[in-house]
C-alpha angles and dihedrals in degrees: 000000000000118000105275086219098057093068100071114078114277112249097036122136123195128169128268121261114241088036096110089088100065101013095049100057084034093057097034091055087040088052099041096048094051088051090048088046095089094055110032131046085211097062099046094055082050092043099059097057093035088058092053092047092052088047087049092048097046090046088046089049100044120135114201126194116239144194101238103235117223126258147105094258119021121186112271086213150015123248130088127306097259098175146007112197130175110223137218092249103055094263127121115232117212107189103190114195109219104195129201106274083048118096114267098217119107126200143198118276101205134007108261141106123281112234102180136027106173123174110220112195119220147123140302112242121141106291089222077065126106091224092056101088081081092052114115104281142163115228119209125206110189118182102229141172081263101052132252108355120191124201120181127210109205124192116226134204081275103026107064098147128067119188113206112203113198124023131219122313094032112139106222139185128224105281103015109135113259106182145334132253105199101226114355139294131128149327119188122192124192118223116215117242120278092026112114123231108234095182123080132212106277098030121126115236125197117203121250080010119061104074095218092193142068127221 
C-alpha cells in the first residue's frame, strides 16, 4: 500500500494539530494589538513583541508535508540522535532529542496497528537529562512485520503536553502522524533484537525521512 502522506503536494506546509490552545490567544493578541497601534501608544509597544511571538508560534507548530522515505524503520522525529543504548532484553534504544526550532510532529515509524497508547504521568525535567525517563510521557505499542515495536513520547521543562492523535486499534502506514510534543523533547524507539542501528549520536534525524536501521 503507498505511503498516505505522499499524496499531498511537496513543500506544503500546513499547522499541527493540537496547536489552538497556544497559537489561537498568541495570534489574537498579536491581531488585535497591530489594529489598536495607530491609535494607542499602549498597544504599539504590545503589539511588537506580540507579533514576534505569533511569527515564532506559526513557524514551532508548523506541520510540513513530506515524501516517506523507504525503509524497514524510519525515524518517528526530527531532532538529533542523543543516545544508542543496548537493552536487557535484547532490544537497541535510539533516544532522539527534538528541540524547540524542530517540528513537533511525530510520526510512525513503521505500518502496522497500535496496539497500545498509555499516558504515563511524571515530571518535567530536561529531557537530556538522566532523570527524564520518569517525565510525563505517552508509550506506544504498534503490532508490525517486525514484531512488537515501542516508541516512547517524553515530555520535556518546556514541553509538558503531549497530544496523541489517533488512538488503539488504529491501522497506520509508515510516516502518518501519530501525535504532537508542544515544543520539543524526546522520542525514544526500541529496536527489536537482532535490527541494526544505522544512525549515530549526534546525528540529525528527520522524521519519515532518516532510515534509522540497516539491512
Amino acid at each position: 500500500m503507498p505511503h498516505s502522506q505522499t499524496s499531498a503536494p511537496r513543500g506544503r506546509v500546513r499547522l499541527a494539530r493540537g496547536a489552538s490552545p497556544w497559537l489561537l490567544p498568541t495570534v489574537a493578541t498579536a491581531v488585535l494589538s497591530l489594529a489598536k497601534a495607530r491609535r494607542s501608544g499602549a498597544a504599539k509597544a504590545v503589539a511588537v513583541p506580540a507579533t514576534a511571538l505569533a511569527a515564532g508560534m506559526l513557524w514551532f507548530f508548523r506541520d510540513p508535508e513530506r515524501e516517506i522515505a523507504p525503509g524497514r524503520v524510519i525515524s518517528p522525529a526530527d531532532g538529533v540522535v542523543q543516545s544508542i543504548m543496548p537493552w536487557k532484553d535484547g532490544r537497541t534504544r535510539v533516544a532522539i532529542f527534538m528541540s524547540p526550532l524542530n517540528v513537533h510532529v511525530n510520526r510512525a515509524p513503521l505500518s502496522g496497528t497500535v496496539t497500545s497508547v498509555e499516558h504515563i504521568p511524571g515530571g518535567f525535567v530536561p529531557a537530556f537529562n538522566k532523570e527524564s525517563e520518569n517525565n510525563e510521557r505517552v508509550v506506544w505499542h504498534f503490532d508490525t512485520e517486525l514484531g512488537d515495536i515501542e516508541m516512547i513520547q517524553i515530555a520535556g521543562a518546556v514541553a509538558r503536553r503531549i497530544v496523541p492523535y489517533i488512538p488503539q486499534g488504529t491501522k497506520v502506514e509508515q510516516g502518518d502522524r501519530i501525535g504532537l510534543i508542544r515544543f520539543g523533547s524526546r522520542v525514544d524507539i526500541y529496536l527489536p533484537e537482532g535490527v541494526e542501528v544505522d544512525v549515530e549520536v549526534g546525528q540529525k534525524t528527520v522524521a519519515g525521512v532518516t532510515r534509522i536501521d540497516r539491512d
